[in-house]
C-alpha positions in Angstrom: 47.3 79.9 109.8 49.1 80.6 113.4 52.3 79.7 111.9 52.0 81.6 109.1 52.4 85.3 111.7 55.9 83.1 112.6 57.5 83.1 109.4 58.2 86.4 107.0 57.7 84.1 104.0 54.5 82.4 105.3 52.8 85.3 105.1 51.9 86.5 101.3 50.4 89.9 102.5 53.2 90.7 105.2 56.6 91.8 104.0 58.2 91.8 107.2 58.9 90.4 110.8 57.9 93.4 112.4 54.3 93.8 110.5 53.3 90.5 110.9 54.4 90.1 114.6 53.3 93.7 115.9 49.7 93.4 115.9 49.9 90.4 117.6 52.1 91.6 120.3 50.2 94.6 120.4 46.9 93.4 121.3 48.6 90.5 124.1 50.6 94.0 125.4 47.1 95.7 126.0 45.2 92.9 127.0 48.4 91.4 130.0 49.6 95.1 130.4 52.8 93.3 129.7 55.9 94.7 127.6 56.2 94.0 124.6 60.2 93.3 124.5 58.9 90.4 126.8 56.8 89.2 124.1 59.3 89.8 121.3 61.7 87.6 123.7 59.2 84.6 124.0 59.1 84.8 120.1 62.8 84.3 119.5 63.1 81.5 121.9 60.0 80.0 120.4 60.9 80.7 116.6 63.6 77.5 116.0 61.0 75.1 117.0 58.0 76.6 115.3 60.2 76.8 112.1 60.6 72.8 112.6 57.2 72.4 113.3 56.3 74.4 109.7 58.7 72.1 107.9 56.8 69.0 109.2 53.0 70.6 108.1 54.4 72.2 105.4 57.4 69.9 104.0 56.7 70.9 100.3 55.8 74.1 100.8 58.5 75.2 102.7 61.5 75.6 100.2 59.3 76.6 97.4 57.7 79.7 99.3 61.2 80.4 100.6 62.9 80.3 97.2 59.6 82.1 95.4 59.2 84.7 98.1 63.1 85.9 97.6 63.5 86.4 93.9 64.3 89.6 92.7 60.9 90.5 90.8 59.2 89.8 94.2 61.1 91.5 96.8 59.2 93.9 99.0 58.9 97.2 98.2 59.2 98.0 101.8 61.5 97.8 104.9 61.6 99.0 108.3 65.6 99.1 107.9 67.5 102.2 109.9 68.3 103.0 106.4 64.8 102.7 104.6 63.8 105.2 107.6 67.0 107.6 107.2 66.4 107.9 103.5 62.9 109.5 104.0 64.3 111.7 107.0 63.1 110.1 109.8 65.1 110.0 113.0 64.6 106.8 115.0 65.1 105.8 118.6 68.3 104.1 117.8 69.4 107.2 116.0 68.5 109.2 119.1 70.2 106.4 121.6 73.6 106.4 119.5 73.5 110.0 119.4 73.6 109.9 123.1 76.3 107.7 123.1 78.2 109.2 120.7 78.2 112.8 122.7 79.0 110.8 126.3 82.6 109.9 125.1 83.4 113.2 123.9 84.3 115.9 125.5 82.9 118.6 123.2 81.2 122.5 123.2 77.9 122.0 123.0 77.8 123.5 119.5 80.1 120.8 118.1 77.6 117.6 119.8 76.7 114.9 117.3 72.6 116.0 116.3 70.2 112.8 115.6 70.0 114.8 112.5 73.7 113.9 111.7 73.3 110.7 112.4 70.2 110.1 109.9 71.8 111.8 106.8 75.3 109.3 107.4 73.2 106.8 107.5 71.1 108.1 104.7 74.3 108.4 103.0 75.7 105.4 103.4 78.6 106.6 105.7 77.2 105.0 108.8 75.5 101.6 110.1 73.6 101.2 113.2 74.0 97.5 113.2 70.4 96.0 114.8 68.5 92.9 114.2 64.9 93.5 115.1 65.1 90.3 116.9 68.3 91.4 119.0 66.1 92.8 121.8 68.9 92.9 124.3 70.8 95.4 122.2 72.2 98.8 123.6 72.2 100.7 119.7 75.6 101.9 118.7 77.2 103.5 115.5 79.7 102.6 113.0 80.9 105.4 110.7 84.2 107.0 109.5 82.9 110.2 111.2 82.2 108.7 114.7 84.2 107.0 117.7 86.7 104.4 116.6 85.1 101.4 117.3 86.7 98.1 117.6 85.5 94.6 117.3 86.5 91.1 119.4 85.8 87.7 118.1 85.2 84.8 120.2 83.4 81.1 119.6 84.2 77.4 119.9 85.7 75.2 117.8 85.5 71.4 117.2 88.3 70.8 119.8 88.0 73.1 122.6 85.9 75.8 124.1 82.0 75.6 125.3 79.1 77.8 125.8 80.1 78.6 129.0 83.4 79.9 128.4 82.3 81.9 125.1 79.7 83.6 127.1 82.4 84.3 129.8 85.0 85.5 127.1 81.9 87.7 125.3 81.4 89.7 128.5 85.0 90.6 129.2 85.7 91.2 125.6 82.4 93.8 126.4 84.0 95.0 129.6 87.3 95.2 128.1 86.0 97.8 125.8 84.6 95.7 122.9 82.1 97.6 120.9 81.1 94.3 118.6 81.5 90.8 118.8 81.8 88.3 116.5 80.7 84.6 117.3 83.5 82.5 114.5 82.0 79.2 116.2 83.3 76.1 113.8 82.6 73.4 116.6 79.5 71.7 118.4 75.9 73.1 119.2 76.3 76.3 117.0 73.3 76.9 117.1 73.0 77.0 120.9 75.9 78.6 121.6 75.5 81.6 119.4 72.1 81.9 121.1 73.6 82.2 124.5 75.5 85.1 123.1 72.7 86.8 121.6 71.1 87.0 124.9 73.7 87.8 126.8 75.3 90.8 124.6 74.1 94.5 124.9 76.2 95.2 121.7 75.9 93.9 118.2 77.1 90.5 117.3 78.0 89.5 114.0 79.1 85.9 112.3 80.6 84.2 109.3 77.2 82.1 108.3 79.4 80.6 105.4 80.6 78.6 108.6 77.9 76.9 109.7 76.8 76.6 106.7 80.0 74.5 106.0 79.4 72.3 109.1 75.9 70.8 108.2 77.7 69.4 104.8 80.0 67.6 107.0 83.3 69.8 106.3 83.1 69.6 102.3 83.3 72.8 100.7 82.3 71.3 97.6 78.8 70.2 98.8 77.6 73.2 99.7 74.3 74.8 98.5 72.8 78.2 97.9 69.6 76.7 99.5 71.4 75.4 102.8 73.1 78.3 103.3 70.0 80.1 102.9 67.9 78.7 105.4 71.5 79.4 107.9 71.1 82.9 107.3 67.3 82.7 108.2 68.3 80.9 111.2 70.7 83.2 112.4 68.6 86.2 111.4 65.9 84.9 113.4 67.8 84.6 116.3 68.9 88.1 116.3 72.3 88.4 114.5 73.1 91.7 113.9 75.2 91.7 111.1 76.8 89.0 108.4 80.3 88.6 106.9 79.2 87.4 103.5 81.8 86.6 101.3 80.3 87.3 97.5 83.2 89.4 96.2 85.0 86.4 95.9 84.9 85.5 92.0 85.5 82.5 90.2 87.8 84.9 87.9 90.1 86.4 90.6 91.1 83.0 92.5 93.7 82.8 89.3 95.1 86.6 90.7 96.0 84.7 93.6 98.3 81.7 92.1 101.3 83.8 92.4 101.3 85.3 96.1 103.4 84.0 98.7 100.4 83.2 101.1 97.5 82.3 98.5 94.1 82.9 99.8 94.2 82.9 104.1 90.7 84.0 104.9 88.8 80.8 105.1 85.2 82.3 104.0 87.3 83.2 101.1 88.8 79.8 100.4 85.4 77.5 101.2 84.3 79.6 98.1 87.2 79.4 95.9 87.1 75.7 96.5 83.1 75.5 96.0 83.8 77.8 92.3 87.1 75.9 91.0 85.1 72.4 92.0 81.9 73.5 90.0 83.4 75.8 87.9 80.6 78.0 88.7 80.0 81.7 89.8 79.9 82.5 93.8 76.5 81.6 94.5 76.9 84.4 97.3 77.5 86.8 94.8 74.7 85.1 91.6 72.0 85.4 94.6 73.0 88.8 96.1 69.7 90.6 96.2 67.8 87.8 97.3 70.3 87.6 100.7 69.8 91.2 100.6 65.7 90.6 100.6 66.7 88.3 103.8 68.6 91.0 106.0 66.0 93.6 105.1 63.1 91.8 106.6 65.2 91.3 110.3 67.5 94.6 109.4 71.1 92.9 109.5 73.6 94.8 108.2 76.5 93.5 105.7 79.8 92.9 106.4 80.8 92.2 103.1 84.3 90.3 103.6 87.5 90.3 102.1 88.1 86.9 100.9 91.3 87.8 99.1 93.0 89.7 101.5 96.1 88.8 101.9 97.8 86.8 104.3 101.4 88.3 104.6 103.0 92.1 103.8 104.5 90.4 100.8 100.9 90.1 99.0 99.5 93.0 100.6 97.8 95.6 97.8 97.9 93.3 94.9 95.4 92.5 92.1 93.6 89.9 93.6 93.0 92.2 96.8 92.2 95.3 94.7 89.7 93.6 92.2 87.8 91.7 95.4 87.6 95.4 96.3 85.8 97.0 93.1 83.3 93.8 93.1 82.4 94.9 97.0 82.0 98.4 95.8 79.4 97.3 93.4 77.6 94.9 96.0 77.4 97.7 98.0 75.3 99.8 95.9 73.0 97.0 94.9 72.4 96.8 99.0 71.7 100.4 99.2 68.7 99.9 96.6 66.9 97.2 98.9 67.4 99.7 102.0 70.6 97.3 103.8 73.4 98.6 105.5 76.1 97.8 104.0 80.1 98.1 106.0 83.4 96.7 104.0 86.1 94.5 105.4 89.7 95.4 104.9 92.7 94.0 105.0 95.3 92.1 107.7 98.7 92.1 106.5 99.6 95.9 105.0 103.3 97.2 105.8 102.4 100.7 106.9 103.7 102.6 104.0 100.5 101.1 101.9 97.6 101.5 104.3 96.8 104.9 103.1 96.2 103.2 99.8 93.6 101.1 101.2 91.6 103.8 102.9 91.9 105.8 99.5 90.9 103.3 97.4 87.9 102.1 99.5 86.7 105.3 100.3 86.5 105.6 96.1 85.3 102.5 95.4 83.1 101.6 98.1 81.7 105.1 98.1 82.3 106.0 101.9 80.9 102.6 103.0 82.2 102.1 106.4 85.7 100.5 106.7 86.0 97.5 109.0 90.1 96.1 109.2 91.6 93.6 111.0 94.4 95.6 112.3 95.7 95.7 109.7 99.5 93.9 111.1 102.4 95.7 110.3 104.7 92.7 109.7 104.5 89.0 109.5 107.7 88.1 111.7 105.8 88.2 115.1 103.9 85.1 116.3 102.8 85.5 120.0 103.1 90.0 119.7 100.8 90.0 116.8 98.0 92.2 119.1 101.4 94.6 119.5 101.5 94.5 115.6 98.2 94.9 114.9 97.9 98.1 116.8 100.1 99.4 115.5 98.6 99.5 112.2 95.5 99.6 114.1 96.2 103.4 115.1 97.3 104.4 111.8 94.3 103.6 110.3 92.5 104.6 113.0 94.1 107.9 112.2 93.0 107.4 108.3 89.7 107.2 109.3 88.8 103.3 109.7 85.3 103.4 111.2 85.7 99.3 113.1 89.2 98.0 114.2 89.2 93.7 114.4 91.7 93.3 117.3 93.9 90.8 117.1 94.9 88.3 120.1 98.3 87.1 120.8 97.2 83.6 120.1 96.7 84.9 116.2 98.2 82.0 114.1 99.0 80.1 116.9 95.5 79.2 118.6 92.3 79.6 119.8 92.5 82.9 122.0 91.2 82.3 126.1 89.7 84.8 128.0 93.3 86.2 128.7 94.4 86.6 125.2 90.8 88.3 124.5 91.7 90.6 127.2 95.5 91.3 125.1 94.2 91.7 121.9 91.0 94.2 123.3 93.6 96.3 125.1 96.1 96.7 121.9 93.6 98.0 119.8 91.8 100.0 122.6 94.3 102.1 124.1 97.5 102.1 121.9 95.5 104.2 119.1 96.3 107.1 121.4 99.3 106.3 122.4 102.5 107.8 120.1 104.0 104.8 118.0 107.2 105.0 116.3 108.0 102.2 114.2 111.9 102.5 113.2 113.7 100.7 110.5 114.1 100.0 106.6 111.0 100.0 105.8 112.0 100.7 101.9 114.5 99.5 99.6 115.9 102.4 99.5 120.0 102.1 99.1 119.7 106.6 100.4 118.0 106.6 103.6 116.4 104.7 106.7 112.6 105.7 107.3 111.1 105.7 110.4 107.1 106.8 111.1 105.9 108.1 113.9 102.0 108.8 115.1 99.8 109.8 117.8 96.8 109.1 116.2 96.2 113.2 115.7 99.4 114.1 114.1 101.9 111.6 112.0 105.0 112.1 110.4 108.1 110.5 108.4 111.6 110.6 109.9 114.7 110.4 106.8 118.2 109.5 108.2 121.4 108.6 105.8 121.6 104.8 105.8 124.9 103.8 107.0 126.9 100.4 106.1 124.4 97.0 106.8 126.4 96.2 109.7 124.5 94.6 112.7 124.4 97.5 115.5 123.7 96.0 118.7 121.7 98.3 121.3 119.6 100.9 119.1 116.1 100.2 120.2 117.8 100.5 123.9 119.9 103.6 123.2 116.5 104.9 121.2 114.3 104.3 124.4 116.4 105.8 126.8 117.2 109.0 124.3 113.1 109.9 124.5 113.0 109.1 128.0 115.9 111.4 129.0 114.6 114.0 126.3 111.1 113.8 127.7 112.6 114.2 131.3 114.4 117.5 130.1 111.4 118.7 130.0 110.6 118.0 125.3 107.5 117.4 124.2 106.9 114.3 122.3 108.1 115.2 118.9 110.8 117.0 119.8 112.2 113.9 121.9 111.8 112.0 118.7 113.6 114.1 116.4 116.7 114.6 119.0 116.8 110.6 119.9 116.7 109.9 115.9 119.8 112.0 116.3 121.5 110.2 119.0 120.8 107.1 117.3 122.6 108.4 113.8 125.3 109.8 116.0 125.7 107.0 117.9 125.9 104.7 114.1 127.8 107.2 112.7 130.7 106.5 115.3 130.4 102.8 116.0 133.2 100.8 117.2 133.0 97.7 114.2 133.0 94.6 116.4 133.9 91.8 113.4 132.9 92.4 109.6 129.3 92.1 110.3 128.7 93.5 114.2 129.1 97.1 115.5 128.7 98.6 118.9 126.9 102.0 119.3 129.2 104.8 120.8 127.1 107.3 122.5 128.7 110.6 122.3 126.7 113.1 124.1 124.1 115.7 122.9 124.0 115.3 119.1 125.0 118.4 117.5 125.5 117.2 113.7 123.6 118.5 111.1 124.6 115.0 109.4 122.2 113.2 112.1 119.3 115.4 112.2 116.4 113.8 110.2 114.7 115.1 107.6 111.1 115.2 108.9 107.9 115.0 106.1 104.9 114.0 105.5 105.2 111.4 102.8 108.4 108.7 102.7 111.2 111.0 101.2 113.6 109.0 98.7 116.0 111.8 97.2 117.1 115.2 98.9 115.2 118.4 97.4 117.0 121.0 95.2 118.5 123.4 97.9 117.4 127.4 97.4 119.6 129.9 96.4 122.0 131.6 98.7 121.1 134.3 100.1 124.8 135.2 102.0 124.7 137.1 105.3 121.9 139.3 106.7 123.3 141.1 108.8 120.3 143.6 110.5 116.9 142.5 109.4 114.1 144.3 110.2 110.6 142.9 109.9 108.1 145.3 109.1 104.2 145.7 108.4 104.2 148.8 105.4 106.2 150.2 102.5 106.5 153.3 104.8 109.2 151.9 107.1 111.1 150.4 103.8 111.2 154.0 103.1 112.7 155.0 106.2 115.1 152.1 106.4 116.3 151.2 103.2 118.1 154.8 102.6 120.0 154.2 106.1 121.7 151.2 104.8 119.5 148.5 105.5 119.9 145.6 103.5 118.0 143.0 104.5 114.1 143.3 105.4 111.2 141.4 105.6 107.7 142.5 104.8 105.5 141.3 107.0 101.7 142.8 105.7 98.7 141.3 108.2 95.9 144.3 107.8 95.4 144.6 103.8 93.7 142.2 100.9 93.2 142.3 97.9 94.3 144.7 95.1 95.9 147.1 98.3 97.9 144.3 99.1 99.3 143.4 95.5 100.3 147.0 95.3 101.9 147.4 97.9 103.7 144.2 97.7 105.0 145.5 94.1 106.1 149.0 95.1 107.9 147.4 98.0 110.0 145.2 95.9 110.6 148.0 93.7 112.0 150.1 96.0 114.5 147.0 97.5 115.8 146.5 93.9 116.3 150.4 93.9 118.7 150.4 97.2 119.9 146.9 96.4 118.5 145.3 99.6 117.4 141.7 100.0 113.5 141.8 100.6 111.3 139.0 101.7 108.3 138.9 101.4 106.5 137.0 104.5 103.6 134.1 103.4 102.2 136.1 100.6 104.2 133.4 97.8 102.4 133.5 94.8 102.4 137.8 94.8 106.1 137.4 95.5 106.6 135.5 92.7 104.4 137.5 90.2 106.9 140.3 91.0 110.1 138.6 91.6 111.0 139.1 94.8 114.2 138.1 96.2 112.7 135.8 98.8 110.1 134.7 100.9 109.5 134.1 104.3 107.5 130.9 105.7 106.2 129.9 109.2 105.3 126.6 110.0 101.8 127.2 109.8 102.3 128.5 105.7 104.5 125.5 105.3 100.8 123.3 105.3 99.4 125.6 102.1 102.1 126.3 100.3 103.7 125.0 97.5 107.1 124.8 98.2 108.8 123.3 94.8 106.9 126.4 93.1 109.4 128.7 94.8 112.1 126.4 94.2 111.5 126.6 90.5 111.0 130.5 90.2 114.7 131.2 92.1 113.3 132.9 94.9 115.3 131.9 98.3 113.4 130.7 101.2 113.6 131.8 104.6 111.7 129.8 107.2 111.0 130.1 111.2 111.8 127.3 113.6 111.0 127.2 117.3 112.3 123.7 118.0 113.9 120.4 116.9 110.8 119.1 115.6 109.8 122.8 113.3 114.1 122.2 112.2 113.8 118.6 111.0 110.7 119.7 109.2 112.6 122.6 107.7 115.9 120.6 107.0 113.7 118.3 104.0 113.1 121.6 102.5 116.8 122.7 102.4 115.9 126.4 102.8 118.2 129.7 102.5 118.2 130.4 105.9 117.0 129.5 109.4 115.2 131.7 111.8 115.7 130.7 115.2 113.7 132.0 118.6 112.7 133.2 120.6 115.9 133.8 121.9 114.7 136.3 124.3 110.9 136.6 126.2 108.9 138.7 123.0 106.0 141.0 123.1 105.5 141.2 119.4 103.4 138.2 119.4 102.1 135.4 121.6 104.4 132.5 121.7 103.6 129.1 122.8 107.1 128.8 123.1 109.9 129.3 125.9 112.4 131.6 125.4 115.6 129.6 124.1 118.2 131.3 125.6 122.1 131.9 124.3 123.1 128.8 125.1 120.4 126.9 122.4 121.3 129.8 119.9 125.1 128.8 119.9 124.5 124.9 120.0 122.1 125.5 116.7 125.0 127.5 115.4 127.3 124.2 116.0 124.6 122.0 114.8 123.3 123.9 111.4 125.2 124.4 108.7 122.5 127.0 107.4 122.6 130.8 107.5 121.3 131.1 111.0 119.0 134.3 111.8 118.1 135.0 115.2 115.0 136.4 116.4 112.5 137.1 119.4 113.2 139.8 122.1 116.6 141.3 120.7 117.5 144.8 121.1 120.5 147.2 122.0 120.3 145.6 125.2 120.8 141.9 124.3 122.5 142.2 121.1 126.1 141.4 122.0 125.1 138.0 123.4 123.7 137.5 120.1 126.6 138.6 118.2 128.7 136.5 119.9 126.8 133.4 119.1 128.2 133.8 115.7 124.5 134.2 113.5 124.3 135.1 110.2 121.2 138.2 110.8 119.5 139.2 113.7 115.7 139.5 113.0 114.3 143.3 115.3 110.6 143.9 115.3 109.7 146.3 118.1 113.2 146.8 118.6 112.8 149.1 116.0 109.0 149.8 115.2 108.5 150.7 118.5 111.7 152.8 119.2 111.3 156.4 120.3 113.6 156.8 117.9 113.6 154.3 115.2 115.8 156.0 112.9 118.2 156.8 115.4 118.3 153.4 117.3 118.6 151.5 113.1 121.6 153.4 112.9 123.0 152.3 116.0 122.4 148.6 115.2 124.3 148.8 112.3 126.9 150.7 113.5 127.2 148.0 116.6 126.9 145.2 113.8 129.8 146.5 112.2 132.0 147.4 114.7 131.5 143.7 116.0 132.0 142.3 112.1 135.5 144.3 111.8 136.4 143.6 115.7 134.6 140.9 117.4 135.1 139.9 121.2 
């Protein structure tokens, strides 16, 4: 009868760990004024043998119950799961703890903290895990969720050829002070068992494991041997001692090993290919996935979450995103919801091998199918051709989806595909994935076949953009990632912010291509040649991988004077001095005010024949077919660009630096705006003033109506004129004048005079 209070399924009237332990622990607390973590402690350690002891006494009994207790029609109707409590709106201690945590590494107003209340309804939703084993006692609580921290995951454990329990416990708690938020225990070798309890007590954060593993080791190696009933009594064991969560490997169906006969790599995880090898032997059904909810009955009663793994992921960029992958993924989707109904926390596994133009995908497609389930990747790796750098690789794809929203990065050690890592490598592979997700990462090259352009992607983590050059002849040019390096650095040291430094060293690089000395047939030598100042080498910088140039918007000629106004009223004064180009620039009106005025203002352009643009209002200035429109860089994020490409409106839009003109090169506009050129007091600019010399190297650089704006009046105009730009942008210039009519006449006549006899 003791025995029974040491077993969930011993116990007909108790449905879990917790409810049959409790009282007992409860009434020893009170009675030795003792806590009761010490007791829960002396129960774990005590557990393995009293679990031998019951199959002795109880030697028939034992699988029956087991088996009886777990089928479907019989599972409890309760949990104590952090999910069973979310659901009803209860807020937990480890929901308060994590909260904590979660507001200690951000550096936020008060107003914007995490609330326990936001971490129950994610988990409530599905969103979130708070990975803890009721018998992990040593456990610091922390959260996994696409709307928290990052948080990455280390793998240690031995094998059956090196390692011990020593140096996995050492390797667990620098993988911890390295930065590890997780750690899985992959042990394949000697005293399993043992060892994974040494970690268990030793780790403040979760630990998760493959149980498919062990369960593979007590049937001697052979996949085909295994048993729904041994591996069920491994995940009791483990559960027991306190694992926190299980990579379980039931997406992998006996109908989507044949998806894989045709990839380059087959099948690479080795959950995924024990069960392959257990289906195609039996030609049977997973029994991971035919016996789903009575795991799921398992990890409710101790509260371990899933992992549910990616058995078909694939093993090299050549298979990445492929049927086999995709269809694993829809299954795991499904899984997941049948875990939700038994109150389990379910996170998914991703991918490892995913060039970076198709992670995207797989954070879209997961977030569909898995229904915001937490995303766990390993890495993913950016390219296959890297033995010995693949923690460099990994990070890198590690930040961009990081970036996408991946809620656990897998780091990746250098010894990946070579070995088993050492505390050294752990150390590698925790530090890629830690600290180069804010770090900027450009990764240059072909990554298409694409016969047009080269494509290059670059990222911070915040912000992330595509870079398009003109691909030039497949020669072998010898120095670019030197001549690359050294193009940010000195950009960087002049004093250009990051994205700036990228666009102009993309340019030296094209430049330096573009006029390569050919060595042989196949080898070329880069010729630097100075500051780049060829609109043939500036990039053309978007958001999405461009393959074709746009359409490029109408002509709209020279400007000459152009005004930028706020009301019809000073079209009304200008337009009859001779005023041809103007921009209306409305900020105070909505609604049917604005619409009216926007009309009546075109109106009275066609009426003097003056080129009007109409600034970030786009749709009303195509209703009434304006001439053009004028964009900043913040309208160029909600605006639909090809919409005034297809109504024949030209496009005007304002640049402030290299990175604002690459991005306004892949929309081949009508014109440029360029400024400030002089300090402004129209409006607050985060930018310097660009000076005369910056306006005449755009002029030699663009091939694009220039227009020139920011601080120009009678005063600086010449300067301006002399730099050869196609309009010269006024605001207060004119607006402000004590005379504006007086001073507009004068800036035309001075435009003029310089057309007819410049300096």
């Amino acid at each position: 009868m003791i025995l029974a209070y040491f077993h969930p399924f011993l116990a007909p009237k108790k449905n879990t760990i917790a409810e049959k332990y409790i009282p007992i622990f409860a009434f020893l607390c009170a009675k030795s004024r003792k806590p009761m973590g010490q007791f829960f402690l002396l129960m774990i350690h005590l557990a393995p043998i009293l679990i031998r002891l019951q199959a002795l006494i109880f030697p028939l009994a034992w699988p029956t119950t087991v088996a009886t207790g777990l089928m479907h029609d019989s599972i409890p109707k309760r949990g104590l799961t952090q999910l069973y409590y979310a659901k009803r709106g209860i807020i937990t201690a480890e929901m308060e703890y994590v909260t904590i945590r979660e507001n200690q590494n951000r550096s936020l107003p008060q107003a914007q903290c995490i609330t326990p209340e936001f971490v129950r309804d994610e988990i409530a939703r599905g969103r979130a895990i708070i990975p803890a084993n009721i018998n992990h006692v040593e456990l610091e609580p922390m959260i996994i969720g696409r709307y928290f921290l990052t948080k990455v995951n280390a793998n240690i454990g031995n094998s059956p050829v090196t390692s011990n329990i020593e140096q996995e416990v050492e390797k667990l708690i620098w993988a911890i002070r390295w930065g590890a938020d997780t750690v899985m225990d992959l042990s394949t070798g000697k005293h399993i068992h043992t060892t994974r309890d040494y970690i268990i007590r030793n780790s403040p954060v979760p630990i998760g494991t493959v149980p498919i593993y062990q369960t593979l080791e007590k049937v001697g190696g052979v996949a085909e041997d295994l048993s729904w009933e041994i591996f069920r009594d491994t995940l009791v064991e483990q559960a027991e001692q306190g694992i926190d969560y299980f990579t379980i490997h039931a997406g992998v169906l006996l109908r989507y090993i044949a998806l894989t006969a045709q990839r380059v790599t087959g099948i690479v995880s080795r959950g995924g290919a024990i069960m392959a090898k257990w289906c195609l032997s039996h030609h049977k059904e997973n029994f991971l996935y035919t016996h789903f909810t009575e795991i799921c009955a398992i990890m409710r009663c101790y509260d371990v979450s899933f992992s549910l793994g990616d058995g078909l992921r694939p093993g090299s960029i050549a298979d990445a995103n492929d049927a086999a992958q995709f269809a694993e993924l829809k299954t795991l989707g499904e899984l997941t919801q049948v875990a939700w109904q038994h109150d389990v926390q379910v996170m998914i596994e991703g991918p490892g091998h995913v060039p970076m133009h198709l992670l995207k995908e797989n954070m879209d497609r997961q977030l569909e199918q898995c229904f915001e389930a937490p995303f766990y990747t390993l890495g993913p790796l950016a390219t296959d051709i890297a033995p010995g750098y693949d923690h460099i690789t990994s990070a890198i794809g590690a930040a961009i989806m990081g970036w996408y929203g991946v809620a656990l990065l897998c780091y990746v050690t250098p010894k990946e595909h070579l070995g088993l890592p050492n505390k050294e490598d752990v150390k590698h592979g925790m530090l890629g994935n830690a600290t180069t997700g804010v770090k900027n990462i450009l990764l240059k090259g072909g990554h298409f076949a694409d016969k047009t352009f080269s494509h290059d992607y670059w990222s911070n983590g915040v912000e992330s953009f595509w870079l398009a050059n003109r691909r030039y002849p497949p020669h072998n040019y010898r120095g670019t990632g030197c001549v690359l390096s050294a193009a940010i650095t000195a950009s960087l040291a002049l004093g250009y912010d990051m994205k700036d430094a990228i666009v102009i060293a993309k340019m030296v690089i094209s430049q330096s291509i573009r006029l390569a000395d050919l060595i042989d047939n196949h080898s070329a030598l880069l010729t630097p040649a100075g500051w780049p100042e060829n609109e043939s080498d500036l990039p053309y910088l978007t958001q999405d991988p461009m393959h074709q140039l746009p359409d490029k918007f109408p002509s709209c000629g020279s400007l000459g004077l152009y005004p930028v106004v706020d009301t019809i009223v000073w079209l009304q004064k200008l337009l009859p001095l001779g005023v041809k180009t103007i921009q209306l620039r409305i900020k105070n009106k909505e609604g049917p005010a604005l619409e009216h005025e926007i009309q009546d203002s075109i109106h009275l352009a066609k009426h003097y024949g003056a080129k009007l643009f109409i600034n970030d209002y786009w749709e009303l200035a195509i209703r009434h077919n304006a001439y053009g429109i004028h964009l900043g860089q913040e309208d160029l994020n909600t605006t639909d660009v090809n919409i005034i490409r297809q109504a024949g409106l030209r496009l005007g839009v304002s640049t402030h630096c290299y990175y604002e003109v690459a991005r306004a090169h892949a929309l081949n506009p009508s014109y440029l705006a360029c400024g400030p050129i002089f300090a402004t007091t129209s409006k607050i600019m985060p930018f310097a003033p660009q000076g005369i010399s910056q306006l005449k190297r755009w002029r030699r650089t663009l091939h694009y109506p220039l227009v020139a704006i920011g601080g120009i009046d009678m005063t600086t105009i010449q300067p301006v004129l002399a730099a050869n730009v196609d309009g010269m942008a006024m605001i207060s210039a004119i607006t402000q004048a004590h005379d504006p009519i007086a001073t507009t006449k004068t800036l035309l006549n001075m435009i003029s005079t310089y057309d007819t006899h410049p300096c």
